[in-house]
ZAMARGU-4260 file (C-alpha; in steps of 0.2 Angstrom, whole numbers, plus 5000, padded with zeros to 4 digits):
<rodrens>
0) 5044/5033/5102 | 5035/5029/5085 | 5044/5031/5069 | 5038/5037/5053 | 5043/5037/5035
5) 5039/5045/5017 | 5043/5040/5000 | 5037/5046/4983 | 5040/5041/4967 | 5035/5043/4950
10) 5023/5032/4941 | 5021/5035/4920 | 5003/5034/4919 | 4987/5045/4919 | 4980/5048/4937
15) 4964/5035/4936 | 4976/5020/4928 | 4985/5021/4946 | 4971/5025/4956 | 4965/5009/4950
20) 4982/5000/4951 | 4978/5003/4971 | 4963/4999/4975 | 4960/4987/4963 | 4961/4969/4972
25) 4965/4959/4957 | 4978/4973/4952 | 4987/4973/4968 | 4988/4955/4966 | 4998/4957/4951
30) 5014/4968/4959 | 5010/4967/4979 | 5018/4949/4982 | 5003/4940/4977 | 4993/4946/4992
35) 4975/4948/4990 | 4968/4963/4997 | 4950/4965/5002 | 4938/4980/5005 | 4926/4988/4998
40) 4935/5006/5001 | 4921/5012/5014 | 4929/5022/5027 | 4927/5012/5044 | 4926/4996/5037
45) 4940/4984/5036 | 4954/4981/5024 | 4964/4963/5024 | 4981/4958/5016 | 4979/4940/5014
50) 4993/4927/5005 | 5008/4918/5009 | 5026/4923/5013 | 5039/4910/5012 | 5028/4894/5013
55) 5019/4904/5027 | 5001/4907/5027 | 4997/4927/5034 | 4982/4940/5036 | 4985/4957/5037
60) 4971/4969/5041 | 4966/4987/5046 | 4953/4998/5043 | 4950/5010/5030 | 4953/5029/5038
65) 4951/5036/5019 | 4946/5037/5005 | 4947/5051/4992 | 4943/5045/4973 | 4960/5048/4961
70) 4968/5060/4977 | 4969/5050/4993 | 4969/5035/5003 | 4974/5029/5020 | 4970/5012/5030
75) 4978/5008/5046 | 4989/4992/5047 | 4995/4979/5059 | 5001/4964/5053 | 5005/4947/5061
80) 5022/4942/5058 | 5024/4960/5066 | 5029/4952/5082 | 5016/4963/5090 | 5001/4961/5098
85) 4984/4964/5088 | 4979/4981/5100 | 4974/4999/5094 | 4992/5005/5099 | 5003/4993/5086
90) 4993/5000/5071 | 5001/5011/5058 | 4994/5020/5045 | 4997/5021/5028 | 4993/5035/5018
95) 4996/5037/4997 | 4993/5053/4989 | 4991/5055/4971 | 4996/5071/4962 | 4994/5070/4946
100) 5007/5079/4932 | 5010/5081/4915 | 5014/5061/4908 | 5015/5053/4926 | 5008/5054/4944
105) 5019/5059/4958 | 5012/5047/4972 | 5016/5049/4991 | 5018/5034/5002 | 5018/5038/5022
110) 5019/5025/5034 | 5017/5032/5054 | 5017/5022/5070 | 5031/5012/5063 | 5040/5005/5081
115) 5059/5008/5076 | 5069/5017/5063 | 5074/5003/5058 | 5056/4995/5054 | 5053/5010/5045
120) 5067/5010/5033 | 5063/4993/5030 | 5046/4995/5027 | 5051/5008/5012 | 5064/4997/5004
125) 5048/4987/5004 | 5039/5001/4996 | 5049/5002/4983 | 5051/4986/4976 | 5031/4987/4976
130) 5031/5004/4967 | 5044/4998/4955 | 5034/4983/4952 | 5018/4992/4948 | 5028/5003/4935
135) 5033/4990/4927 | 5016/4984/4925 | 5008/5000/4920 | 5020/4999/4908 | 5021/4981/4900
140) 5015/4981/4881 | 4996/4978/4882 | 4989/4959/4875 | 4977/4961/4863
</rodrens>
């Protein structure tokens, strides 16, 4: 039985600086373990995660389910050091809803299709050293 799992946190910035912060490749770069992310964002076209974890080369991909300017995105996943095979049934979906609010964005990660509970929780203390990482960049003093 597929697991799935939510978390949301609170970013302190305007809605379009973390729309950008998510689907901007050379963003992500910058708080998403150096993984470059390619697309261009059209729904049913693909979307990679390309980089290196410990020493090891990897290429995520999926395909782009949508796309909402500044509300929503999703993109199903399947990644290779899953220890799955690469077939329509081991894809999750990711989904990140943006809901803007006075001073911040509240923004909703969903993960579904996740194979245990435990991959699932993983996969969010994953999500949050991410998010924490991007809040600390929207943060960081600007160089002039």
């Amino acid at each position: 039985m597929p697991y799935s799992s939510q978390a949301s946190f609170d970013l302190v910035a305007t809605v379009d600086q973390v729309w950008d912060a998510i689907t901007k490749p050379e963003i992500v770069k910058q708080y998403f373990f150096g993984t470059n992310m390619v697309t261009d964002w059209i729904v049913g076209h693909p979307i990679f995660f390309r980089g290196e974890w410990q020493g090891k080369a990897y290429e995520d991909k999926g395909t782009v389910l949508v796309f909402e300017p500044k509300t929503r995105l999703s993109y199903s996943y399947w990644s290779g050091m899953s220890g799955t095979d690469d077939a329509p049934g081991n894809y999750q979906t990711i989904t990140l809803t943006l809901e803007p609010h006075e001073h911040m964005v509240h923004l909703t990660i969903e993960q579904s299709n996740v194979p245990t509970q435990e991959s699932a929780d993983h996969s969010m203390e994953n999500w949050k050293m991410v998010f924490n990482g991007l809040q600390a960049l929207l943060t960081a003093p600007t160089k002039e």
